[in-house]
C-alpha positions as CSV (number, residue, x, y, z in Angstrom):
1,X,0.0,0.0,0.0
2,X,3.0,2.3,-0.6
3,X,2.2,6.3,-1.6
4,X,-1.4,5.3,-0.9
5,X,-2.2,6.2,2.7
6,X,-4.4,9.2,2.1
7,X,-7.0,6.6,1.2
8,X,-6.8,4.6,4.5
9,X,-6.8,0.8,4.6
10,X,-10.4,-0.3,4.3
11,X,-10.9,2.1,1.2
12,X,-7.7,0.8,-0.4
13,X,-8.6,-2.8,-0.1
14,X,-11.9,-2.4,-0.9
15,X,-11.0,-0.5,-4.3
16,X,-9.0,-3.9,-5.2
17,X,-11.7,-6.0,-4.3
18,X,-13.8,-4.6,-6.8
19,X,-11.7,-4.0,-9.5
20,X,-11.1,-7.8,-9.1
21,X,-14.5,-9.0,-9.5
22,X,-14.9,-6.5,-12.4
23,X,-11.3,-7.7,-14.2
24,X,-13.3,-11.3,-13.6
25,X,-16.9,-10.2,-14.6
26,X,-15.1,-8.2,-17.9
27,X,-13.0,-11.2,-19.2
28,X,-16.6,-13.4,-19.1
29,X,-19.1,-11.3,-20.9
30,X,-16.1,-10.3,-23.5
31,X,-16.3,-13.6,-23.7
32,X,-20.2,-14.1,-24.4
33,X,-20.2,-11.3,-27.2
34,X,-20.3,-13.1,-30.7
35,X,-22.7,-12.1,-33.7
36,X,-26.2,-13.5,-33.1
37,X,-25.6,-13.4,-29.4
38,X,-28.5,-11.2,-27.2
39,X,-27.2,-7.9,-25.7
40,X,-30.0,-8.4,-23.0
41,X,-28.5,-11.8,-22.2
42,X,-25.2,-11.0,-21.8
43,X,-25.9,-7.4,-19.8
44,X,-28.1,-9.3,-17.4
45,X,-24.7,-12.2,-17.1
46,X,-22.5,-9.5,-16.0
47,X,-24.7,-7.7,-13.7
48,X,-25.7,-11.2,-11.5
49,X,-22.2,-12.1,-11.8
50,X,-21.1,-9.6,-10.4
51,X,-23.3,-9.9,-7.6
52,X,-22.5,-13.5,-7.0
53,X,-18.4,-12.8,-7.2
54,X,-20.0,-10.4,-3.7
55,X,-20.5,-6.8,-5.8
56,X,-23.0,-5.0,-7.0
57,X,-23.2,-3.0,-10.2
58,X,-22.3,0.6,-9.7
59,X,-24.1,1.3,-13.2
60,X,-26.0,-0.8,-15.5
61,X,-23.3,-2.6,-18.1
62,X,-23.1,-0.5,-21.1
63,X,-23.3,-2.3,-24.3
64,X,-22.2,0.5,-26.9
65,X,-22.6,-0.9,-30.6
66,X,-20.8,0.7,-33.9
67,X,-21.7,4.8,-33.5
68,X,-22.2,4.8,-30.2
69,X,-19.8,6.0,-27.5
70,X,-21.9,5.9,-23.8
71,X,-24.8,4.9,-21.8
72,X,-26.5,2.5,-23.7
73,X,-27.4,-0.4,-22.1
74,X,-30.3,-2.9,-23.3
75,X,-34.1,-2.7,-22.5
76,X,-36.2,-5.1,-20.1
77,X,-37.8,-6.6,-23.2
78,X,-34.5,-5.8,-25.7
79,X,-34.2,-8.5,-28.2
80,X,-31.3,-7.1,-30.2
81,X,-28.1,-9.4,-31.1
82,X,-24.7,-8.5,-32.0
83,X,-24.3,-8.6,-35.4
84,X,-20.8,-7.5,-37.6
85,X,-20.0,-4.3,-35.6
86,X,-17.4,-2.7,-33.3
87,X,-18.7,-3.9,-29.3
88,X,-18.1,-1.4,-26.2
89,X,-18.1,-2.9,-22.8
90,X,-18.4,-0.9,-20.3
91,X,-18.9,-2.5,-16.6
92,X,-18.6,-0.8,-13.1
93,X,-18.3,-2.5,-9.8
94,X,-19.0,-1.1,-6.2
95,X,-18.4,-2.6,-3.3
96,X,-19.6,-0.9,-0.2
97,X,-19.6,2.2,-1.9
98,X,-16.4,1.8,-3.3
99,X,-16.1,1.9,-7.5
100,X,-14.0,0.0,-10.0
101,X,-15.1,1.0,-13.3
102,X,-13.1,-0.4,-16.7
103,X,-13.9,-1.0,-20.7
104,X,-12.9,-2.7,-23.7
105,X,-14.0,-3.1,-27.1
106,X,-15.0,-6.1,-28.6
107,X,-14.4,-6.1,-32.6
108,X,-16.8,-8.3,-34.4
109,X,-16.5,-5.4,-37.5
110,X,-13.5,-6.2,-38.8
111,X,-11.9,-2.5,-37.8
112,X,-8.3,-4.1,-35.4
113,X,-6.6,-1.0,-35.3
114,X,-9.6,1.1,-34.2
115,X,-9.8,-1.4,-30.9
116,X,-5.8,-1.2,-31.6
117,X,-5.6,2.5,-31.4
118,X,-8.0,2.8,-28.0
119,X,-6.1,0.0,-25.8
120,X,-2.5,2.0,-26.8
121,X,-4.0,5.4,-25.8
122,X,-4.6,3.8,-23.0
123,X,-1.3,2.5,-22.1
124,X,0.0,5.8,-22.8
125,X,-1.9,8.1,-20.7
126,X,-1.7,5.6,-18.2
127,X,2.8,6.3,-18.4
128,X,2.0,9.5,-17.4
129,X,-0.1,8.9,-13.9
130,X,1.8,9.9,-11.0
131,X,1.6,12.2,-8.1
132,X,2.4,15.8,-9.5
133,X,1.4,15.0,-13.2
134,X,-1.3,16.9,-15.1
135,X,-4.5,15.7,-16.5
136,X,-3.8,17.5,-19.5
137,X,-0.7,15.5,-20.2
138,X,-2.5,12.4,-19.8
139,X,-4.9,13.5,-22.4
140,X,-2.0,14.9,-24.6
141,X,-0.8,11.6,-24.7
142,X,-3.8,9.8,-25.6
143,X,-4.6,11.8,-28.5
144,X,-1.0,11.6,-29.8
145,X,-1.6,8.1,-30.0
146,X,-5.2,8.2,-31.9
147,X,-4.3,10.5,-34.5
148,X,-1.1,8.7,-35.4
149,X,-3.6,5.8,-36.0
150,X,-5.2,8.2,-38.3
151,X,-8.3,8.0,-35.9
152,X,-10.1,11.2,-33.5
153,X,-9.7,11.0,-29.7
154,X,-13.5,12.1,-28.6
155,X,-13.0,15.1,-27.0
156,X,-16.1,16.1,-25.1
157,X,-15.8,12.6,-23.2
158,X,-13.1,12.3,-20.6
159,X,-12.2,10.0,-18.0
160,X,-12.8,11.0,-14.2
161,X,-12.3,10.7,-10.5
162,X,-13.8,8.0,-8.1
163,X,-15.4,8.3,-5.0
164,X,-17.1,6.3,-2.6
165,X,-20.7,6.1,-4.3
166,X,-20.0,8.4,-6.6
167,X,-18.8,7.3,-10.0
168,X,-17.9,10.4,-11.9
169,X,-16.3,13.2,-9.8
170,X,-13.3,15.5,-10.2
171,X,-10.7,15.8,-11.7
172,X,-11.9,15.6,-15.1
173,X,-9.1,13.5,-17.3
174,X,-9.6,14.9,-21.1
175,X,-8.5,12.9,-24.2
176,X,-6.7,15.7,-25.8
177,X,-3.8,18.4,-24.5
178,X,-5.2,21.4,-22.4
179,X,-3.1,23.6,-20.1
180,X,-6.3,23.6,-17.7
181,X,-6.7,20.3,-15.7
182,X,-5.7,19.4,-12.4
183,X,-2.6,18.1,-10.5
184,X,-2.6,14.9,-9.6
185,X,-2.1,13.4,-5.8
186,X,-0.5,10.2,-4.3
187,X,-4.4,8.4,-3.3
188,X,-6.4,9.9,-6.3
189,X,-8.3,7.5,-7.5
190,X,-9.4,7.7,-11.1
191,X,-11.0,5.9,-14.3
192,X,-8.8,6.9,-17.3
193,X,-10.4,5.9,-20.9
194,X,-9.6,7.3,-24.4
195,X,-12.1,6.9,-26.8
196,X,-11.5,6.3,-30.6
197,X,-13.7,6.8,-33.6
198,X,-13.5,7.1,-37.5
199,X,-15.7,10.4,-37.1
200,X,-14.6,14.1,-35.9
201,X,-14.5,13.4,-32.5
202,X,-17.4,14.4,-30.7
203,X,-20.9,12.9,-29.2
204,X,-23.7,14.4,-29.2
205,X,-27.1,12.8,-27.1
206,X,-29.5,10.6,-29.2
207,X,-33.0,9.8,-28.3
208,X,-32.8,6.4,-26.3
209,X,-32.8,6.5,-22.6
210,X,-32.6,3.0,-20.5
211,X,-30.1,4.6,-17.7
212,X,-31.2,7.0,-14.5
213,X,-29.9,8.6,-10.7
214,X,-31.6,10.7,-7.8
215,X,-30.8,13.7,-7.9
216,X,-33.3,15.4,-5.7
217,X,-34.6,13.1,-3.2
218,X,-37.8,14.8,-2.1
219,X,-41.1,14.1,-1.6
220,X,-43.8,12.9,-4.3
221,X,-47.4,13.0,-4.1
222,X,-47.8,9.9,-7.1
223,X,-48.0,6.6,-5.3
224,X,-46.4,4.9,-8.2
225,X,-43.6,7.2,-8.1
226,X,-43.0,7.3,-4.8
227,X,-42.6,3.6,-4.8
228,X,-40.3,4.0,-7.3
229,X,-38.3,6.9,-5.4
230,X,-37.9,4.1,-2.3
231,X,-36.6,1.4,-4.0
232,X,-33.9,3.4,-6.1
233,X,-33.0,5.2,-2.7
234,X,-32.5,2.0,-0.6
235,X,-31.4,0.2,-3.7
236,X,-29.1,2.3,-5.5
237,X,-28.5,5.3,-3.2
238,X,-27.4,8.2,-6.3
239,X,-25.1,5.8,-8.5
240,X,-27.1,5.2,-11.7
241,X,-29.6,2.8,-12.9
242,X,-31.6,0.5,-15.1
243,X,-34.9,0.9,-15.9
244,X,-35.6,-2.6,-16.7
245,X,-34.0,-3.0,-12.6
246,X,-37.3,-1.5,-11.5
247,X,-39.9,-4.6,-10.5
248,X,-43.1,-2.8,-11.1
249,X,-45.7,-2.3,-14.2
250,X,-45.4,0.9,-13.4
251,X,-41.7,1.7,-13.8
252,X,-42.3,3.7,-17.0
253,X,-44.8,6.1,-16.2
254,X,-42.9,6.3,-12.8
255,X,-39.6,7.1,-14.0
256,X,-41.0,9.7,-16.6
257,X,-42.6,11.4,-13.6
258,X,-39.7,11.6,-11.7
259,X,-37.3,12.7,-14.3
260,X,-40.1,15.8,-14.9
261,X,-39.9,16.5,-11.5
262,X,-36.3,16.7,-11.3
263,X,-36.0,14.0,-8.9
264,X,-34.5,11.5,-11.1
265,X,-31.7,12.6,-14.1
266,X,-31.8,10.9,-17.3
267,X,-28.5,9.6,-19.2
268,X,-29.7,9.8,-23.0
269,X,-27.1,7.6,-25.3
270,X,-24.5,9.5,-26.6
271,X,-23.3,9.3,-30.4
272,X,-20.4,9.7,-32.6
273,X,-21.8,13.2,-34.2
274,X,-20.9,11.8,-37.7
275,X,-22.1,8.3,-37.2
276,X,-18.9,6.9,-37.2
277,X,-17.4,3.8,-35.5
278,X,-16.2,4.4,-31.7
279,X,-14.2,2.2,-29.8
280,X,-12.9,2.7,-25.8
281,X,-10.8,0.9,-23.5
282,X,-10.4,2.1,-19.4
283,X,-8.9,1.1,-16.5
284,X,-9.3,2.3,-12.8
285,X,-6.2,3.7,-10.9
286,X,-4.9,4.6,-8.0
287,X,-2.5,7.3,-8.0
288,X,1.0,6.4,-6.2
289,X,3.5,8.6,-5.5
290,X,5.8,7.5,-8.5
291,X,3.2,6.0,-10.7
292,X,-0.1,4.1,-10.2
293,X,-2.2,0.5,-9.2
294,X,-4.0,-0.6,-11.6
295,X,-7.3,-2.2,-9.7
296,X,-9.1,-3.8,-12.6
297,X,-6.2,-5.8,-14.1
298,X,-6.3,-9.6,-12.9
């Protein structure tokens, strides 16, 4: 636990132990996604895995297909299969509060170097992690890497910090160069992942929306809704969701109240701009004094 002290004991430990079961959970559904296999089925595999390995899921698996980048993730009733296309992973593990979150792509499209080009972005941002480095180096570096693939880093996603139920928080880790960004400290705990596409580089929202969080928890006067409130309070506290986790008839109607009211915020998916094919790849680290622990690496 050298360099990492700031995080205490339990916190470190209990990082490793979910980025464990999530290095586990990841190999095993990469392992289910072939053309003609369901996206539901293999979604729903990860997530009771996870649970059974002793985590929960600290958001729905995203299963991001061809143009898009982020937060898709199947339907209750979803009865699409992978077909010929370019496969995101995207899986995050909490236990006790405490996040491991980590990608990879899957390339059923016949496009190696796009996977190629993510997972060596990766790497290189990830030589740059230390106590006293800059965000905007890591992000220098990662695009450096894209672009001499001949590919975009997406640049209005970014990788992020980790806290204890809270799976996106500062400091903000770009994937391009920018002199504004933060300096990094021994404990940090972060989710680094570059993103690379065929397109421009950016994502904008598109009109599906399976994923949700509290962010006002207040009272509602709808019975249905209110319901719904309890459960993803004592369920899911105000890490995200799945609609299709929600056990009533009702979810729907619920949810779209909720999200009017404020209470809940929706996470449309987001899409290459052009249409073009994205691929990712993440890891989650902890920041050491002369480098970093990777947690979600068996």
């Amino acid at each position: 636990m050298t360099d990492t002290v700031e995080l205490g004991s339990e916190a470190y430990e209990t990082y490793h132990e979910a980025g464990a079961i999530l290095a586990q959970v990841l190999d095993e559904a990469e392992a289910r996604v072939e053309v003609g296999a369901s996206q539901l089925d293999v979604a729903e595999f990860a997530e009771a895995r996870i649970e059974e390995l002793g985590g929960k899921p600290a958001f729905p698996v995203n299963i991001s297909v061809d143009e898009e980048a982020s937060h898709a993730s199947p339907h209750g009733d979803d009865e699409t299969t992978f077909g010929e296309e370019m496969v995101c992973l995207d899986v995050g593990v909490h236990v006790d509060g405490y996040i491991a979150d980590a990608a990879r792509t899957v390339d059923l499209s016949g496009n190696p170097e796009l996977k190629e080009a993510a997972e060596e972005a990766l790497d290189a941002g990830l030589d740059v992690v230390a106590a006293g480095a800059h965000t905007g180096e890591i992000g220098a570096e990662v695009a450096d890497v894209v672009e001499a693939y001949g590919y975009q880093p997406i640049v209005n996603l970014s990788g992020h910090g980790l806290e204890r139920w809270d799976a996106h928080t500062d400091p903000s880790v770009p994937n391009r160069g920018t002199d504004r960004g933060t300096v990094l400290e021994a404990g940090d705990v972060l989710a680094i992942e570059p993103f690379a596409t065929t397109g421009s580089g950016k994502v904008t929202e598109g009109s599906k929306t399976e994923i949700y969080s509290l962010v006002d928890d207040r009272s509602v006067r709808n019975r249905g809704a209110r319901e719904v409130l309890e459960t993803v309070r004592e369920e899911y506290q105000e890490l995200p969701f799945a609609k299709r986790w929600l056990d009533t008839r009702r979810a729907d109607m619920a949810v779209q109240r909720l999200e009017t009211q404020g209470v809940l915020r929706s996470y449309p998916v987001l899409k290459e701009s052009d249409g073009e094919l994205v691929s990712q790849a993440e890891h989650t680290v902890i920041v050491t004094e002369d480098g970093y622990e990777i947690t979600t690496e068996r």
